[in-house]
Structure formats: structure tokens, C-alpha cells
N, C-alpha and C positions, 0 to 999 in steps of 0.2 A: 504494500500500500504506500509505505512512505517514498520507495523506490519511483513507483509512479509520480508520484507528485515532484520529487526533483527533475524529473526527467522530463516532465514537460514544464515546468520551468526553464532549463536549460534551452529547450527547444524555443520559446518564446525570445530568453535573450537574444538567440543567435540568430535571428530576426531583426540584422541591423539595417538595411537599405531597403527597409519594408515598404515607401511609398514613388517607387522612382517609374515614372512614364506610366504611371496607373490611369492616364487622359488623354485624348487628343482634342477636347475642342478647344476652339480660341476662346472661348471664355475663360477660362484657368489661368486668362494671362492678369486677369485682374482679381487687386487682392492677394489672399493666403492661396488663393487658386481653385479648383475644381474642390469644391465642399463634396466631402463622403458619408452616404449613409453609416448612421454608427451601431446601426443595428445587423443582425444575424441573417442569413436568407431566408429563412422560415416568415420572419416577421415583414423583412422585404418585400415577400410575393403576396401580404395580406394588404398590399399599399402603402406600405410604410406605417402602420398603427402597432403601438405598444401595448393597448389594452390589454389582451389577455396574458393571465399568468398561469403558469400548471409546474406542476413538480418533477416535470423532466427537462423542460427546456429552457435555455438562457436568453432573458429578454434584456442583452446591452443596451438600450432605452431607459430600463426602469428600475433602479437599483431596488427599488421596494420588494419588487417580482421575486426577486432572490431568496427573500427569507421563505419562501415557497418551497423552494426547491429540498429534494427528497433524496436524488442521486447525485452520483458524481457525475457534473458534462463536459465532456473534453469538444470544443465545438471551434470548426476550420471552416472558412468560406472562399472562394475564388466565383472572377465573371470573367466572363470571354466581353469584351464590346468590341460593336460594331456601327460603323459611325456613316453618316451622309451629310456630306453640307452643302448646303445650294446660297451661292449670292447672284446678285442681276450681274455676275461675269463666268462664271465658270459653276463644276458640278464636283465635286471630289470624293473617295470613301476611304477609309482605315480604318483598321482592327489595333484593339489590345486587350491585354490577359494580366492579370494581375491578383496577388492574393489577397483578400477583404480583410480578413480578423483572424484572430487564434485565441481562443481563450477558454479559461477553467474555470467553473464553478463547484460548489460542494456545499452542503451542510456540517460546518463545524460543532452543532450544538441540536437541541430540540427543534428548538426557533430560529436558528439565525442559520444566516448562508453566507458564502464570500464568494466574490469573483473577482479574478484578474483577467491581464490581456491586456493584446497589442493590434491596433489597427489604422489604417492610415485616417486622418482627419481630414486631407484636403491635398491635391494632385496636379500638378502642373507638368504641360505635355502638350504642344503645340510649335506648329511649323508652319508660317503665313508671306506669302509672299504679293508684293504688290506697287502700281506706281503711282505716283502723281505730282501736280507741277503746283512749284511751293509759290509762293509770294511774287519771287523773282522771274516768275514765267521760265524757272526749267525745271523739264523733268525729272525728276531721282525714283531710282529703285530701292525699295524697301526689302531686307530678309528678318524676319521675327521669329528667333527661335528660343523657346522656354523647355526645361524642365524641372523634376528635382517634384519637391512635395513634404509636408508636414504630419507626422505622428503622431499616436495616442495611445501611453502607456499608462494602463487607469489599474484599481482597484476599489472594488464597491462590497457591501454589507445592507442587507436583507434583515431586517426584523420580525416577526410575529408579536403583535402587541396583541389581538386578539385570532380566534379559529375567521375573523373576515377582515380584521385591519391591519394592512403593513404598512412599515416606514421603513426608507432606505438611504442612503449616499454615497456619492460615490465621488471617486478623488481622481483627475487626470493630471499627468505631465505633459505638456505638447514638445515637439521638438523636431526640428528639422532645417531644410534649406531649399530656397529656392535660385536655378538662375533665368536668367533673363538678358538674349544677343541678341542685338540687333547690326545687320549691316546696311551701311549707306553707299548706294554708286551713285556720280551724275551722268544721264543717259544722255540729256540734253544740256548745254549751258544759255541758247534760248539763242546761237547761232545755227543748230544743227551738228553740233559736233560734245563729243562726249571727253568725262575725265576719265583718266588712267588711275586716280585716286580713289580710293575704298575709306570709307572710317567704319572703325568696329567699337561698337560700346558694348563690353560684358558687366553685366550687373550682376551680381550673388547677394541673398540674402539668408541672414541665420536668424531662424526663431528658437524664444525657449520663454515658457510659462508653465503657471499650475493652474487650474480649475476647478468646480467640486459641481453637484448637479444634488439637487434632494428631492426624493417623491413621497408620494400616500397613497395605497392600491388600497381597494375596498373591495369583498367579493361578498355577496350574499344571493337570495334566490327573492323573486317578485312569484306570487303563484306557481304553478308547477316549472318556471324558467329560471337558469342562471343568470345573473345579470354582474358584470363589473365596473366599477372606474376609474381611472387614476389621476393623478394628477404631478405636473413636474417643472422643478425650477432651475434656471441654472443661471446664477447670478454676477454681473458685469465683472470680469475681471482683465488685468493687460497680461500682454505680451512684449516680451523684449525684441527686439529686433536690433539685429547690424548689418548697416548696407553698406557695400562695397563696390563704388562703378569706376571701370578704367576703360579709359579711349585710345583707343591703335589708329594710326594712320599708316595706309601699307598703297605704295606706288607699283603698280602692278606696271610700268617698264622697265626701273631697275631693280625691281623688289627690294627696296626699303623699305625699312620700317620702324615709324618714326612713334614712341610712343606720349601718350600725352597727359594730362594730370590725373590724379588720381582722388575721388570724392571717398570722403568716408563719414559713414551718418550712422548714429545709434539713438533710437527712439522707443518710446513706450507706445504700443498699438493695442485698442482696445478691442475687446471682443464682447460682442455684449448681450445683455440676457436674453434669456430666452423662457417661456414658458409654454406650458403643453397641456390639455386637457383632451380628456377619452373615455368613450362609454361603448359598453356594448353589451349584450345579453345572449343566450341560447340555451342548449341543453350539452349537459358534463356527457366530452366524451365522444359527441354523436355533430353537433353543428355549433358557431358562432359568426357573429358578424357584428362591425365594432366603426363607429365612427370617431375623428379625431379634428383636433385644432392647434395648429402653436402658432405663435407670435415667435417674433424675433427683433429686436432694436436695432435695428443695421444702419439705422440712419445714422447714429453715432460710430459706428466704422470710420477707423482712420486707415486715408488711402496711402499705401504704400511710394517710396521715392519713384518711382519707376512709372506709377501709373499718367493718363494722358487727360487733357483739362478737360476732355467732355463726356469723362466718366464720376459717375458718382451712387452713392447708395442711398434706398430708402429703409424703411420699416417695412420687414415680410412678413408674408403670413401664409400657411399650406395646412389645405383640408384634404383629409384622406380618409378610404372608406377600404374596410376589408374583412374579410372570413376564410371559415373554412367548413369544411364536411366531408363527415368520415362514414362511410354506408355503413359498417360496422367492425366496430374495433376489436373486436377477439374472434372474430370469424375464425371458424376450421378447416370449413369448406374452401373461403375464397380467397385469393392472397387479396385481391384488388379488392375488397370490402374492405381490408385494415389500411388499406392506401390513404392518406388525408390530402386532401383535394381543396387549394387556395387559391384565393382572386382578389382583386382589390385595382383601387383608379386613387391619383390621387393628381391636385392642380397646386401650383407651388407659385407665387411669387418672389423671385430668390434676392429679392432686395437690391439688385445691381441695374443701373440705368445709366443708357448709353445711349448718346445726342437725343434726349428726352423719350426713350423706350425704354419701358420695363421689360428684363428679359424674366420671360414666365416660363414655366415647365410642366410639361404633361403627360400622365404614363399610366398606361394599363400593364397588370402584372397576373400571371398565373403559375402555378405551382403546385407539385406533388411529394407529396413526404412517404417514399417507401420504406417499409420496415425488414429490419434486418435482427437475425438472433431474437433471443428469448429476454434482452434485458434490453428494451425500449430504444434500442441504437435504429438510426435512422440515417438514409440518405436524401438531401432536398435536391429537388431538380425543379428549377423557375427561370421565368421569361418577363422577360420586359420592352415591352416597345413605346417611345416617348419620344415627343418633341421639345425642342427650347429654341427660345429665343427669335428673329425674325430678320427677315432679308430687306426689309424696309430702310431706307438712312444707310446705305449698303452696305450694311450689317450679315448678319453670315444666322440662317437657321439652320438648325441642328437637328436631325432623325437619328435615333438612333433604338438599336435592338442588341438585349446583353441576354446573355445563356448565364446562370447562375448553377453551381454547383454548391454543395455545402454537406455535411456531416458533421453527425452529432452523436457521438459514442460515451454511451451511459452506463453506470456499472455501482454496486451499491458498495463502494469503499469503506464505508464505515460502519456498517451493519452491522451489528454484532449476531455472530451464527452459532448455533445451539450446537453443530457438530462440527471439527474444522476436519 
């Protein structure tokens, strides 16, 4: 038992360059980058809603959810994406794969649970190329390339205050780096004739903060129906930042290269709160279905050195709706009766506006939880197809379709057993 648990400890440290090219849309160039769902795929493919809690699986959402829990869950997710973007100039598509989360949960006590885990926060991963004629009537090319992306190394604790009310919290460190190149050519100087000169500006930046998030799950029954809700906070905190930009000048006829100052800036960036409410009801076991709402203060968002004058943030907000249904969970006869079968749509305003467009986000998700073994292990296979954002102000929309895989291997670690 203890074996186990070092070992996937170990496994989670050695999980250092956990968030690199996890994105490719051009949105990630602004800000911390491409925001990552911080939840599990299970909870994913119900639309992204936390609501429901049960005593095998881990809801990274809802730290409350935790003190539920009954087994030990060792619980890994990866997504394939698949990307299309269309602007009024061209049509383009790319794939990436990347690993979601890794994390352990358990019941250390009667009432209480713990969970750790590592999962990316936010992903920067984008390649944009393009021209236009500045002030001075000439034209310059543009190359815009970002990577890199920021972490989330949390542990959270699960209470049982009563057999229907939990309280929870949970403790994250962020940490990472993002860069940001851009190159400049003049194609035109507004004779018809072009420079031999390049300028490259590499930006890097390094984040590092703490955060905490607190909930209250409530579960009781209304008439012959289960019903739950929760609720969840997670309150304004900063981030450290240090940016780093240095400018090349490289003569592509004699290849020189001439390099030129070097900016360095360290700032407090805020991140700011957040809150979450969730309701839903069904029957233990057999079906649920769960609506949701959080708020986000993004208007308070400080924009990073790097970002451009006619970007800015507002206050978001994203409603989600999701379930599930199991034809029957201890079936003998059928495997596909104990299959648990999820859906869910959810609409996102992500708080980011750009030459006065909100980029908004939208996505239907579906999903199957097959069962494996005799101790509630499961593997999730989910789908998701969604849009962002808009070709409008010749801005770049975003189609995109992610294969979600995930596993959740459960096992009663601390049981105490009448025969060893």
C-alpha cells in the first residue's frame, strides 16, 4: 500500500515539462494563454459541470466532492485536438496531443479525503503568419510564434461535516513559462523594393504563485429523486511574473548580427476570482443531469508586457449543462448496461476582447465510461466539438474537435480485510 503511494508520487514529480504545445490556437497568445479545463474527463464530457459527487471518482473542481470518496483513485487524462481556422484570407488545420492531469485521491480517515496532482493551467502554442503596410505606406511581414504554458501543482481535502454536507479546499502552486517570437521583414519600403534586414524580438516569461479555491457540496433526496449542489470560490490572488525581451537585428546579405537592448520587467499579475454555482438531481446509480454557472472577474486581468493595444479583458461568465445514464449498473447479462453514457453543451464567454469582440466559446461533449475489473476501474472515452471566437475585424475563428481519453483505477487501499 505505502509502496503504491510513493510510486505515484514519484510518477507525478517526474512530470516536469507537463504543459508544452498543449494548443495551437492564436488565442493563447494572449494573457497566461490557452486556459485549461481543471477538471477530469468524466466531468469534461458532462459539459464541464462539477455537481455530482460519488465515492469513486475524483471531481478536480470540487474539493468538497472529496471527502466522499470511499476508494483509492489513481486518475490520468490525455486529448488528441484537432483544430480549423478560417479568417476572410486563408483556411488552415492542426493537431495536438497532450497529457490533461494525473492525480491521487484516497480516504485518509472516516470523513475526510485528500487529493493531489499535476495538470496544466493554461497552454500557449501558436504559429501566425501575416502582412500589412504600417503608417509609413510599407509593407512588412509579420512571423508570430509562441509556446511554452503554465502548471498546476494542487492538493485538496474533502470533509464530511454531515451523511449530506461537505466542505472542502484546496491549495494550488502555478508555475511555468511562457515565450513569445516575433519576426519582422520589410517587403516593401513604399519604393517597390524590399530590406535585406530581419528584426527578431524573443520574449520569455516566468510565472510563479499560490492559490486556494473553497467549496460546500450538499447531497440529499427531494421525493423519490437524488438531488445535489455545490457551490465554489476561489479568491483574487497574484502572480509573479518576469519578462525578459531581447531584439536581434540579423542582415541576411552579410549575415550579421547585430544584437540590440535588452528589456527586463518583473510584475505582480492578478488572477482573479472566481465563483461557481451547481444543481442537479436524479436517481443513485441509474441517471443525473446537472446544470451550472460561474463568474469570473477578468476584467481586473493584468495584461501581460507582450500583449497588443487593442486587446483587453472583460468579466466572464459560462453556463453548462450535463448528465449521465447508466441502463444498469450491475448487469450480468450485458457489458453495455454497466457502460455510463454522458452529454452535456456548455456557452462560455472567456473574458478576452479583441478590436471590441468578445471571443465566446461553444461545445457539445459526449462520452462513455467503460468498466473494467471487479473494483470500479474504468476507462473514459469522450468527444468534443466546439467553436471560438470569430472571423469578423479579421480575427481568426476557431472549430475545433478533441478525442478525450482518461482512466480511473480504483482499488480499496485502506480497507481493513478480515482475512489477509
Amino acid at each position: 500500500m505505502v509502496k503504491k503511494i510513493f510510486l505515484s508520487i514519484g510518477f507525478l514529480l517526474s512530470l516536469q515539462s507537463f504543459a508544452q504545445q498543449g494548443t495551437a490556437s492564436p488565442y493563447s497568445f494572449y494573457g497566461l494563454g490557452d486556459k485549461k479545463f481543471q477538471g477530469t474527463n468524466e466531468y469534461k464530457m458532462m459539459g464541464g459541470t462539477s455537481v455530482y459527487a460519488d465515492s469513486i471518482h475524483l471531481n478536480l473542481n470540487n474539493p468538497a466532492a472529496i471527502g466522499k470518496l470511499k476508494a483509492t483513485t489513481l486518475a490520468i487524462g490525455a486529448t488528441s485536438k484537432n483544430y480549423n481556422f478560417k479568417s476572410d484570407y486563408s483556411t488552415e488545420s492542426t493537431k495536438r496531443l497532450m497529457l490533461d492531469y494525473v492525480a491521487v485521491g484516497f480516504p485518509v480517515a472516516k470523513k475526510v479525503g485528500v487529493v493531489f496532482g499535476l495538470q496544466p493551467y493554461s497552454n500557449v502554442g501558436y504559429k501566425v503568419f501575416s502582412t500589412r503596410t504600417n503608417d509609413k505606406k510599407m509593407k512588412e511581414s509579420i512571423t508570430a510564434e509562441g509556446n511554452g504554458g503554465v502548471n498546476n501543482a494542487f492538493i485538496g481535502i474533502g470533509y464530511e461535516i454531515t451523511p449530506n454536507w461537505y466542505v472542502g479546499v484546496d491549495a494550488s502552486y502555478i508555475f511555468g513559462h511562457t515565450t513569445n517570437n516575433t519576426m519582422l521583414q520589410l517587403l516593401d519600403n513604399g519604393s517597390g523594393f524590399s530590406s535585406a534586414n530581419t528584426t527578431n524580438e524573443a520574449m520569455r516569461t516566468d510565472y510563479k504563485g499560490y492559490s486556494a479555491r473553497f467549496s460546500t457540496q450538499y447531497i440529499g433526496k427531494i421525493n423519490k429523486y437524488d438531488w445535489q449542489a455545490n457551490a465554489t470560490y476561489k479568491p483574487e490572488n497574484n502572480l509573479d511574473s518576469d519578462f525578459v525581451s531581447k531584439i536581434t537585428n540579423i542582415n541576411l546579405l552579410n549575415n550579421t548580427v547585430e544584437k540590440g537592448p535588452i528589456t527586463e520587467l518583473s510584475q505582480s499579475i492578478k488572477s482573479p476570482q472566481e465563483l461557481t454555482l451547481g444543481a442537479g438531481f436524479g436517481k443513485e446509480l441509474k441517471w443525473f443531469v446537472s446544470g451550472q454557472f460561474a463568474y469570473t472577474q477578468n476584467s481586473k486581468l493584468t495584461l501581460p508586457q507582450s500583449s497588443p493595444t487593442f486587446a483587453s479583458y472583460e468579466d466572464s461568465k459560462r453556463i453548462s449543462f450535463g448528465g449521465f445514464y447508466i441502463p444498469k449498473y450491475n448487469s450480468f447479462t450485458s457489458y453495455f448496461d454497466r457502460v455510463v453514457y454522458r452529454a452535456g453543451l456548455r456557452y462560455e464567454n472567456t473574458g478576452l476582447v479583441l478590436k471590441n469582440e468578445s471571443i465566446n466559446d461553444y461545445a457539445v461533449t459526449a462520452g462513455f465510461g467503460f468498466p473494467i475489473g471487479r473494483n470500479f476501474t474504468n476507462i473514459n472515452l469522450g468527444l468534443e466539438y466546439g467553436q471560438r471566437g470569430t472571423s469578423k475585424q479579421g480575427l481568426i475563428k476557431e472549430n475545433y474537435f478533441n478525442v478525450t481519453v482518461g482512466i480511473s483505477l480504483n482499488d480499496f487501499w485502506f480497507k481493513k480485510r478480515r482475512f489477509e
